[in-house]
Every structure is written in C-alpha cells, then in structure tokens.
N, C-alpha and C positions, 0 to 999 in steps of 0.2 A: 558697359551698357548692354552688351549682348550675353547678359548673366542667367537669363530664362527662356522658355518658349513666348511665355507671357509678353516680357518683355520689347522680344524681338516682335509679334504681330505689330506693336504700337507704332515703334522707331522706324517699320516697313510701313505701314498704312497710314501714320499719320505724322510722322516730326519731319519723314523724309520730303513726303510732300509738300506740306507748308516752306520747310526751307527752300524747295524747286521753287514756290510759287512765288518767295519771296524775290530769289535770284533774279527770276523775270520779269518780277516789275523795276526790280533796279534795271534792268536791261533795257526794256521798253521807254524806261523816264531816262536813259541818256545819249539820245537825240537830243532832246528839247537842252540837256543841260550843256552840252559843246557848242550847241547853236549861240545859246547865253555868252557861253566861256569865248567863245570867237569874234563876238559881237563887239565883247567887251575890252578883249587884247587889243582889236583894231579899230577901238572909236576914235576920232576925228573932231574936233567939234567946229573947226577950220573945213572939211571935207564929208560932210555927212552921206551924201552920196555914192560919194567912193569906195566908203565905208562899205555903207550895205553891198553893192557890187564886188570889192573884194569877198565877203565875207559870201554870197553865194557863190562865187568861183572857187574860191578855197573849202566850203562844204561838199562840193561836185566834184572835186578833184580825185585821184588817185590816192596820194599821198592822204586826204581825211578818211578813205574808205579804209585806207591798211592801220590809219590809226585807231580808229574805231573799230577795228576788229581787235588790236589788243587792247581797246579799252575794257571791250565786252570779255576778254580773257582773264583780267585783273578782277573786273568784277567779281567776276567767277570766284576766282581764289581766295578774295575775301569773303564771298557769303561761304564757301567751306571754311575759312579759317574762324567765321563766327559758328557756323555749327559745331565746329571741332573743340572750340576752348569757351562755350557757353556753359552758365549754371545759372540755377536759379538761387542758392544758398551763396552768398558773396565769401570769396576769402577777404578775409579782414587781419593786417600785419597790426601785434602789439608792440610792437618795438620798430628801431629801428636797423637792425641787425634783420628780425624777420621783414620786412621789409625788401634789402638787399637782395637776401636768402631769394627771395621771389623774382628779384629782376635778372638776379644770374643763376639761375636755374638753367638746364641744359634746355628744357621743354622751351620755356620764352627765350632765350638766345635764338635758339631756330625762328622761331615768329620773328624776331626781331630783324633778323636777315632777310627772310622774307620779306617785309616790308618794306627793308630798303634797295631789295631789288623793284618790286612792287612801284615805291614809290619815283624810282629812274626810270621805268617807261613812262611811269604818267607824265612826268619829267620833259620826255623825251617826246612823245607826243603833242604836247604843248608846246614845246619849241619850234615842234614842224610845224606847227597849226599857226602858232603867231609869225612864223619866218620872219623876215627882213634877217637882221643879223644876229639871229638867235639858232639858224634854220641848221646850218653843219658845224659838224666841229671841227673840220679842217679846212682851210682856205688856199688858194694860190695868193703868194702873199712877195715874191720877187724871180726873176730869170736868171739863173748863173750856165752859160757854156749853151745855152737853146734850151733850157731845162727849167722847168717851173718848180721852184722850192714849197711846200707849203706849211704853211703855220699853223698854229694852234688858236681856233677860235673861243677866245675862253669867257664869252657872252653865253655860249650853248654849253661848254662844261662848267659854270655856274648855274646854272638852270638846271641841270643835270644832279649835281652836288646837291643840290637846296632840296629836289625832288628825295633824295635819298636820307638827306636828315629831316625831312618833315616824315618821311613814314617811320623813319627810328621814334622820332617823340612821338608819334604818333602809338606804335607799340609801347614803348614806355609810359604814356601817359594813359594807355588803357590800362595796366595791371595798377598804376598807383589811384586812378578814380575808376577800379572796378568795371571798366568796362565791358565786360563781358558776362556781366551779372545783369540778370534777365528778372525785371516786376514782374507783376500782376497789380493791374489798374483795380480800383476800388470799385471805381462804375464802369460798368460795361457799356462799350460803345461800338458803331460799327469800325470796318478797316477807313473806311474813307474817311470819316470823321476824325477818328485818331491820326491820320497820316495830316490830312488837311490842320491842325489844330497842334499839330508838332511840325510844320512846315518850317514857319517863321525862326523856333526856334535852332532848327541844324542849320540855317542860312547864318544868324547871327553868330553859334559855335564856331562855324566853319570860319566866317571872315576873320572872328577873334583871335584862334589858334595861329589862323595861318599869322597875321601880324605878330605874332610872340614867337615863333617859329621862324619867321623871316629875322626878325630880332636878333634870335639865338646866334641864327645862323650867317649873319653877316660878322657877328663878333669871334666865332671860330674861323671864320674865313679869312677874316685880318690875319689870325696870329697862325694859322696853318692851310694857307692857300696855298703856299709855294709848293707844298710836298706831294698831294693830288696833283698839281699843273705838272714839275716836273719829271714824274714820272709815267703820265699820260706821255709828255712830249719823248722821252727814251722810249716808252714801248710801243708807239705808234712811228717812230721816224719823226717826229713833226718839231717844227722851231720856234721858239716864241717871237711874234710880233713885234716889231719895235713901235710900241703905245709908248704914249705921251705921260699917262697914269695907269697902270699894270691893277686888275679888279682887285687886288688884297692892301692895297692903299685905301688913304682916307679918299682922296681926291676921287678915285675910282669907284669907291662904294658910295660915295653921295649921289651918283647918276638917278636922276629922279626915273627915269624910265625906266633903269633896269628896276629898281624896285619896285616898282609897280608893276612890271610883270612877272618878277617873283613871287611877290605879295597874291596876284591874282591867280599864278599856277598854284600855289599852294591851296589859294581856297578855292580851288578847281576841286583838287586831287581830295582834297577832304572833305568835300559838298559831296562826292560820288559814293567816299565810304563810308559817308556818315547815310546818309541816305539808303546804302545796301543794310546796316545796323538797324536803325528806327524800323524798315521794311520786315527784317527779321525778328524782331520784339512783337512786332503789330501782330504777326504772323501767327509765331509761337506760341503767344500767349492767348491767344483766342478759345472761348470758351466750348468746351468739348463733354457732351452727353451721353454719360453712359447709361446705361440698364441697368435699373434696382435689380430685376432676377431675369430670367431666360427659361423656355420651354426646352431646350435643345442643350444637350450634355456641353457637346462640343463649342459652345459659347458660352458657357459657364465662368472662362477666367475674363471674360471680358465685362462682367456685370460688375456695378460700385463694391458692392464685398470684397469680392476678391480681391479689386484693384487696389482699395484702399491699403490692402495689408503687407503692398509690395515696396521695397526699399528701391531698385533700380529699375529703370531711372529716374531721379526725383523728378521729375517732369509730369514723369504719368503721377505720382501719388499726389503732386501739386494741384495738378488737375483734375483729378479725383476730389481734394477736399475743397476744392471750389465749387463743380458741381455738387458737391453734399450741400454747400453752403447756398446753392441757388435756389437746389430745388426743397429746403427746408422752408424759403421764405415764399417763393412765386409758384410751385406745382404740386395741387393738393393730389391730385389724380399718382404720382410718384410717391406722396408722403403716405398711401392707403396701401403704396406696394411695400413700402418700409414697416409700417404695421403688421403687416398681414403675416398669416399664419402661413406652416409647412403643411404640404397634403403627400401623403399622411402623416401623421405624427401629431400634428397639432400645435409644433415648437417656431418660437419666434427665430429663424434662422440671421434674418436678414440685421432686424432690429440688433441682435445680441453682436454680429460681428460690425457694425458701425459702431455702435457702440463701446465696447471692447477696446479697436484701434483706436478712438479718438479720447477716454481714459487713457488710452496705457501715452499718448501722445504728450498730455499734461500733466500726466504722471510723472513724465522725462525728464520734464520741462522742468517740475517743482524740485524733484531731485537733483538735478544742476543745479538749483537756485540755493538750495540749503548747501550744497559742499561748498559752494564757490563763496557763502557767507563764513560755514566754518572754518573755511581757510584764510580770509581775512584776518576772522576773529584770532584765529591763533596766530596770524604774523604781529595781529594788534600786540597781542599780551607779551610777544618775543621781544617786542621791542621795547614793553615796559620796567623789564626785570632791571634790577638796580645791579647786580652781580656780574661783571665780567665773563668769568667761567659760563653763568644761568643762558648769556645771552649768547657765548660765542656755544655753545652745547646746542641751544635754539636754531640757532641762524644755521649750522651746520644741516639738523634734521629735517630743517623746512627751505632746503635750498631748493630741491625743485620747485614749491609752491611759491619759490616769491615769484618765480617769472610765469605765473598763470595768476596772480592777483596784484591788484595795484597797493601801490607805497608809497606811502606818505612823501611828501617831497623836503628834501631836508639840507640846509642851509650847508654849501661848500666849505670846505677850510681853506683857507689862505697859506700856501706855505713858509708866512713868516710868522704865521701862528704859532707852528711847530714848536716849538720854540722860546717864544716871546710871551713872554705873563705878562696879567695885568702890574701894573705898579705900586700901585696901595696896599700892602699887604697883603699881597695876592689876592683879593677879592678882584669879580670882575664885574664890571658894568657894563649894562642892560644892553651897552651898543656891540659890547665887542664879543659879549657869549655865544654868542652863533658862529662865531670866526675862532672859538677854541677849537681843536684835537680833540676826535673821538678816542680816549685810551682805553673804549669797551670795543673799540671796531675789529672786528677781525683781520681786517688786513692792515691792521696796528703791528709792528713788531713790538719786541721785550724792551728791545735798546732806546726806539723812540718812547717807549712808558717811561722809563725811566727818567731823560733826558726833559720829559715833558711832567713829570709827576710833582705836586705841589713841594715846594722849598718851606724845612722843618724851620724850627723857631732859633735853633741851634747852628744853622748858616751861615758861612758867610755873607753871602748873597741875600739873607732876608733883609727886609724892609730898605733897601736901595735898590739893586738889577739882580734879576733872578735869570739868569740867565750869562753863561761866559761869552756865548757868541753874542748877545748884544753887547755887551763891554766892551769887546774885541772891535765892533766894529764903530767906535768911537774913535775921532781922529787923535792921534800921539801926538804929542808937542816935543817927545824925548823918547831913544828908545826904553823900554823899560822892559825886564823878564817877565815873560808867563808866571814861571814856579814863584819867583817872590810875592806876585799878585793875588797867587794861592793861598802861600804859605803865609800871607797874613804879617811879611815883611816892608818896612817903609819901602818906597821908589827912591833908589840916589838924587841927590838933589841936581839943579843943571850945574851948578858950581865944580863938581865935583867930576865931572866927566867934560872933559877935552870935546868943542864942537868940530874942530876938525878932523879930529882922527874919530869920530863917530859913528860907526856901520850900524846898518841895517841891523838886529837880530832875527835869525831864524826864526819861523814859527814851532812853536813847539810840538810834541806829537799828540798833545790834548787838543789843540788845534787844528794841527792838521786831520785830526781823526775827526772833529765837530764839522768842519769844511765836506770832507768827503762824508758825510751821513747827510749834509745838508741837501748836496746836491742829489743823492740817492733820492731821499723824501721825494725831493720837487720833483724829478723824473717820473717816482712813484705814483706821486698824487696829478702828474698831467696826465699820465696812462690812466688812472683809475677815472678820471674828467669823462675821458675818452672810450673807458668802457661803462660810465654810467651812462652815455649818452645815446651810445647804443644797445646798452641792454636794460633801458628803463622803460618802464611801460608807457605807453601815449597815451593822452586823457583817453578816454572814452572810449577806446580802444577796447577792454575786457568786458565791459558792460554790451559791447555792441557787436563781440564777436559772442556772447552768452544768449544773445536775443537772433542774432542770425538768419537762422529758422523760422519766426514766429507768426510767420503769411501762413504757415501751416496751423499753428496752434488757432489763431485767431477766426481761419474758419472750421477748425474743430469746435472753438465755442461758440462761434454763430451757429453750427450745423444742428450743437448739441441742444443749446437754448430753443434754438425754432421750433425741435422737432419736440422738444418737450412742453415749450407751450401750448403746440399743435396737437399734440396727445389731448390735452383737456377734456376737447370735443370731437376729436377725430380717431380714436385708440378706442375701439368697441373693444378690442379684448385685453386692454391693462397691460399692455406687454410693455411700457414703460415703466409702470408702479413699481416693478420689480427691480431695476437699476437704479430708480431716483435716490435714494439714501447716498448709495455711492458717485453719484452724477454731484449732487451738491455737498458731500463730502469733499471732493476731488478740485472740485473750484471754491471751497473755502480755501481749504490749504494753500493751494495756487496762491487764492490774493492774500492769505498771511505772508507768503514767503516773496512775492512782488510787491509788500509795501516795506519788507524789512530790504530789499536789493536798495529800493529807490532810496532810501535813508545812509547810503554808502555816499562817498563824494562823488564826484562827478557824473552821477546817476540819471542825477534830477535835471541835468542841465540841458538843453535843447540846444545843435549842433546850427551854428545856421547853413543854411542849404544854396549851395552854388550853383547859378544861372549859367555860368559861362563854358559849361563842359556839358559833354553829352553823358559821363559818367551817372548811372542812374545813385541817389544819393539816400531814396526810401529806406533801406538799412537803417540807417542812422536813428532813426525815428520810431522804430519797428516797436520799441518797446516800450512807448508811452498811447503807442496804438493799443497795444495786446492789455496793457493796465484799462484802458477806457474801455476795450470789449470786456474784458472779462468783469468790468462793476456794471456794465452793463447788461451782459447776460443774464448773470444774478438777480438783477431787478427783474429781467424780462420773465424770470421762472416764478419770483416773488411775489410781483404783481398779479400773475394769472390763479395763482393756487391759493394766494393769501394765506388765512387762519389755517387752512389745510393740511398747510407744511408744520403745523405742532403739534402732527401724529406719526410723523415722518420719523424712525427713527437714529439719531443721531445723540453723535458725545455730546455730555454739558456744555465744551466749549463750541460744541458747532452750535449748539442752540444759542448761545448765548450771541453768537456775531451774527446767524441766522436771525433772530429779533432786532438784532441793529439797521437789518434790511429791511426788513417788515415795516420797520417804525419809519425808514429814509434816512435813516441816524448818520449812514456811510457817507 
C-alpha cells in the first residue's frame, strides 16, 4: 500500500481518517447498544420494574464501566482488522480446494484467533452484565476440614465457549461471503441516510447468524464439552459440580434460559461488529473530489490524471474513476477543465491521459474476455477428438487451462461399470451409456482398457456374459473349475462328485488377479470422486472472478460516454474528434467479446442474492451491469452524433455493427 509518494499522501489524509471516523461512531453508538443488550438479558415480564432498576444499577456499576472499556478495545481491533484485510476487488475461490486454500492460509488463521479471543471478552462481558449465574466461573460449591472447595461454574464457561465460536464463524464466514469486500453504491447518498436505511438490515443479520451459531454451537458442545470443562477444571484447581444434568447432555442443553442468553450474547457480540463494518463501508466509500489540474507543481500528483494512472491502492484509482464518472454527468465547469488546452503548448494534456487510462482499462478487460473464450474453445475441441492418444496429448497440454476455465459436467462411472457390459450384444442402451468407462480418460490404465474393451465375435463370452467377474459372481450350485469354464470344457455332472467329501475350490489366479484390480478401480475412482470434487470449477465461479473488477470498467464507460457526448457542445477545440475512432472502436470489440462470454453456460444466469448475510454480494452481478453500460454507452454516443458518426473512420466491421446502432437494431 505504501508503494509511492503518491500513494502514501492519500492512506495519510484520507483512508486513515475515514477509518478513525468510522471507529468512533462505532464507539459513540455503543452505549445506546449495551443499554439495549442489558435491558434485554434482564426483562421480566412478571417484574417490569425491577427490571428497569436492575438495569440502571448494573449500567452504574463498576464492573459495566470496566466492561465497557473492553468493549471499546475490541471495537477497536476490529475497525483495524477491517482496514487491514479490506479490498475493493473480491477474491472469488473457483473450486473448492481454493476455497480451503483461503481458510487456512497463515494470514486468516491469525484473524481467526483473533476472533476468538475477541469474541470471549464479549463473551465475558456479557456474562458480567447479565450476572445471576452466569457472573463467575468459579463458585464455593462445599466445606471440607474449614476450607471451602470451589467448582466450576459452567453456565459462565459456556457463555464464554459460545462467545469464542461465534467469532470463529464469524471469521470463517467473512472470507466464504467476502466480507471484507468493500461496493460502491450506484446512488450517492448521504452517511446518515445510508446508515439509517442499512439499520434494520445488521439487526436482522445479526439475530439470524447468531441463532445458527447458537445452533452450531450447542451440537459441538454435546459431543465435545467434556474436554474444554475438564481441562479448565485441572488447570484452575476447580471441581465439577455435582448437577443433576451436566450442560453437554440433552436434559442440560434444553434450559430455555440459557439459550436465550446465549442466543442474545451472540447477537450482542455481532450487532457491535457488524455495526463497526457497515460504519466502515459508509465511510470508505464516500465520494472523494479531485482536481482536473493544479496551478502548483507540488500538487500535481494529486489532480484526476495523475491519480487515474495509479495501481496502488485500488482504493484511490476506484475513487478516481468514480469521480471521472460524476463529474462527466453533473459538473460542466470541471468538464471545460478536462477540454481545455496546455499554456503553453496548446496540447490537450488532460483530455489525452483520461482518456488513454480508461482505453487501455477496456482494453484489458476485452483481452481477458478473448483468452478466457479461446481457452474454452480449445478445451471444447480437446474433448471432441475421437482418438485416445489426440485426446490424452490434449488434456496433457492444456492442464493448466482446464483449472482457469469451466467444464462441462460429465456423467460419473459407477464402479460396476468397470466391468460389466451391456447384454445384448454388446450394444448399450440409452440408460446405461453414461454409466460406461471412459477408456479415452487419462487416468484409464492399459489393464482396465483391456479388461473393459469391447468382446470380439470369436469369444467366449459373446452373446451371453461379457464379462468373467460377472460369472463369477453368480451363485454355485456345485463346485466347478475356473480353467475348465475357460477352456470351453463341460462342468462334471453332480452325480459324479461325491457331496460329502466336497471342498471348496480355490479361486483361481485369474480371479484372484480380477478381485484385486477390482478393488484397486473402486479405490481409484472414490479418490478421483474425491478429487473431482475439489478440484472442479463452481458455477459461476470463472465468469465472476473474470468480471471482478468491473466497478472500474463501468465507470470508465460512463466517464468516457459523458464526456464524449458533452464534447458535442462543449469541446470548442475538437480535442475529442481526435480519439473518437478509437473510443468506439474499443467499445465495439468490448461488446463483440461480452456477447460471445454471455453465450458460454453459466454466464447468462443471475445468481440469486442473499438477505441474510452482511457479506456484500454486488460481484455477483457486476457483469450483466457492465453488458447494460456499455449497450448503453454506445447509444448515449450514437444518439448524440447520429449520421455524423459515417465519417468517422472505422473497419467495415465496426461500420457495419455501428449502423445496427444507429438504426436501434441492438
């Protein structure tokens, strides 16, 4: 982040402060929310009164002022750990191997410790705050020799426990719905309006989570409570209780009360951090004005040009091509600076490096869009070849591409497949060809081709069982030899063999060799089950880490469109006419190479969008956004120039889909 001079003025003057300011209004709004959270641990509906009284002596106390001082410490820690692992660009896992990859990474393991320290004070806090017999965790609990033994109160280390697994899934569940992936709102609005109007929804998150959480965390409790309790009790001195129903029973975990103060700590502990989050989003992303140019050398890197052409932090270039994009539509007085000429010189400085960055931007964009298609293309045709060798030669060359592009999804074998032919003369039917043996697959051995390779006309085996291990596994009435069954000799009749003195026959070593190949396959093909599963691409998955980015693209084509409209009438010196060929060269190809992506599978399909998480989910969607700007851009340039644009010049093919505009044809 601290990769330029440039850089560093912004993350000093302005990301550092917004996050400060953000901190403090989490700070500031949690009074009002322990007041809530305290209110609610001690309602009464028997005692309404006493309620309130409790709850102002317990706000007044000693013990709320020292919890509330680590409440505000925690906070703390998490508005740093959201400025520390924020981005505006989501990572997005295509499998589920990378996936993994992400949760046990060294970087999130740390977070995730943290958390669940994090989340045992709040924990712990809570506990104090609601007291009765949630308040310590050790009690006087019997008298032996004038000496008071005490016990393990394990109402407060469940509270404590549950506090420490709601911040685990709480980490956990930010890396799997992106939590820490930072929009930008379409419409600007103020902070209080956006806080206000995202209220309702961190109240509902937070209740939700926590009851799935409590959930979670009541069914690990069952089955590994003893080993937390026990070893609390050895490294404290303390003894357990002699309860009636011990908390890792059924009888013990049905306590309606403690649930409900579990339930209620957790959506304490989550309302607080979801709360410092939203705060930090409001914050961050608020809209930030730079300077077309500057009188003053020394402010030079801070004016739109410059900013535009910087890579770190994406923060600042994000915020840059949003400002391009404002003040394209809403501030003519800026768009006359973006016009205007160099003194002296007479050269469009300003106009030529916006424009520049935000081509070379969709430039980028189109070129991802064609490899990522020709790499498809060529997995397509790898997998059409009819030739074993063609396809195992293919699959070889394009193994790294298959795991950057999706694949068809393709019907498992059954491992009695292996094996087992159709009956009909080997033909198979319509139901069971999806359930034959790939014998073009690569991780086909020779022996299983063989064993599975069509049965000639000249067989034994044709036109009745194709196949010795299905024979085999037909029941005997008699023993009978392998090799005579081969060798195409009758069976001894039963007359002829004594049933008493009858043994068993070995199996043979063609058998026993078809047994142990059997069992090898089926190992083989559960491991392979097992590595398709994690190393197969998730729908939507590559289409939506290839669109990622596209908040940026979408206001480079809003920036670009505005400002070329706005040229029409407002460009006294033509300094637009001179990039326009290339401006709508650069956004045909775009939407040639964005209507051939959408034509891939899973492209076109709209993911639906989950209410119940604070993870922001806009990604998802990014690139049926960037298809509507950019046919709409298009228009916005088409409609203003009209007939104009067929002096413009451009390839036959850009002419020819440039008229399809003109006419509305698109």
């Amino acid at each position: 982040m601290f990769s330029s001079e440039q850089s560093c003025w912004f993350i000093r003057k302005v990301i550092c402060w917004r996050a400060a300011a953000s901190i403090a209004w989490a700070v500031l709004l949690l009074p009002p929310s322990t007041a809530i959270f305290v209110f609610l641990s001690k309602f009464s509906v028997l005692h309404p009164i006493q309620t309130i009284s409790e709850c102002f002596s317990m706000l007044t106390s000693a013990t709320a002022i020292f919890s509330f001082i680590l409440l505000c410490g925690v906070i703390i820690m998490v508005g740093f750990l959201n400025f520390e692992y924020y981005t505006v660009i989501p990572t997005i896992a295509c499998s589920k191997i990378a996936l993994f990859g992400q949760l046990l990474h060294p970087r999130q393991l740390v977070n995730s410790l943290v958390h669940c320290i994090m989340g045992m004070i709040v924990a712990w806090c809570s506990a104090v705050t609601i007291g009765f017999r949630y308040e310590t965790l050790g009690h006087p609990c019997a008298q032996t020799d004038g000496y008071h033994q005490m016990c393990l109160n394990e109402y407060h280390l469940i509270l404590l426990l549950g506090g420490a697994f709601v911040g685990f899934s709480h980490s956990l569940l930010g890396v799997i719905h992106n939590m820490n992936y930072v929009s930008f709102h379409t419409v600007q609005q103020y902070k209080y309006l956006r806080f206000k109007g995202c209220l309702p929804l961190v109240v509902r998150c937070s209740a939700t989570q926590a009851l799935y959480s409590v959930r979670n965390f009541i069914v690990v409790y069952y089955f590994l409570g003893h080993i937390p309790r026990t070893w609390i009790c050895k490294t404290l001195n303390l003894h357990l209780g002699s309860s009636a129903h011990p908390l890792d029973s059924i009888a013990g975990l049905l306590d309606l009360s403690l649930l409900y103060h579990l339930w209620i700590s957790a959506t304490f502990l989550l309302f607080t951090w979801y709360i410092m989050l939203l705060l930090f989003r409001i914050f961050l992303t608020e809209g930030y004005s730079f300077p077309v140019q500057s009188s003053f050398t020394e402010d030079a890197d801070h004016c739109l040009p410059k900013v535009l052409t910087e890579k770190q932090p994406m923060l600042l270039k994000f915020l840059a091509l949003q400002d391009l994009a404002l003040l394209s539509q809403h501030s003519p007085l800026r768009r006359c600076e973006v016009f205007s000429l160099s003194q002296p010189g007479g050269h469009p400085h300003n106009w030529n490096a916006i424009s520049k960055e935000c081509l070379s931007l969709l430039a980028d964009l189109t070129q991802r869009l064609v490899a990522y298609h020709d790499t498809v293309a060529t997995n397509g045709r790898a997998k059409s070849l009819s030739s074993g060798s063609e396809r195992k030669t293919s699959s070889e060359t394009s193994g790294t591409e298959d795991f950057m592009s999706p694949r068809p999804t393709a019907f498992m074998k059954t491992p009695a497949s292996v094996f087992a032919r159709s009956i009909a003369g080997g033909q198979q039917s319509p139901l069971t060809a999806p359930f034959t043996p790939d014998l073009d697959s690569p991780f086909m051995s020779p022996a299983l081709r063989r064993l599975a390779a069509p049965v000639e006309q000249g067989s034994p085996w044709y036109g009745t069982v194709q196949s010795p291990h299905i024979m085999r596994r037909v029941p005997k009435l008699w023993s009978t030899s392998t090799d005579s069954q081969v060798n195409g000799s009758p069976p001894p009749s039963p007359a002829s063999v004594p049933s008493d003195k009858q043994e068993p026959s070995k199996p043979s070593f063609l058998a026993q060799f078809l047994q142990n190949r059997r069992e090898q396959v089926k190992n083989f093909l559960a491991k392979r089950v097992l590595i398709v599963y994690l190393f197969n691409k998730l729908p939507e998955a590559s289409s939506q880490a290839l669109f990622a980015d596209s908040q940026a693209h979408i206001w480079a084509l809003e920036g670009l469109s505005y400002l070329v409209q706005a040229s029409f009438s407002e460009d006294q010196f033509g300094v637009v006419q001179t990039t326009l060929p290339s401006i709508l060269s650069c956004m045909l190809v775009l939407q040639e190479a964005v209507d051939r992506h959408f034509k891939l599978p899973h492209a076109s399909s709209k993911p639906v969008r989950s209410t119940s998480s604070m993870g922001d989910s806009t990604y998802k969607t990014l690139r049926f956004a960037l298809r509507a700007t950019l046919k709409t851009a298009i228009y916005r340039i088409t409609t203003t120039f009209g007939d104009h644009l067929n002096a413009v010049q451009l390839s036959a093919e850009h002419q020819k889909r440039l008229q399809q505009f003109l006419e509305y044809k698109e």
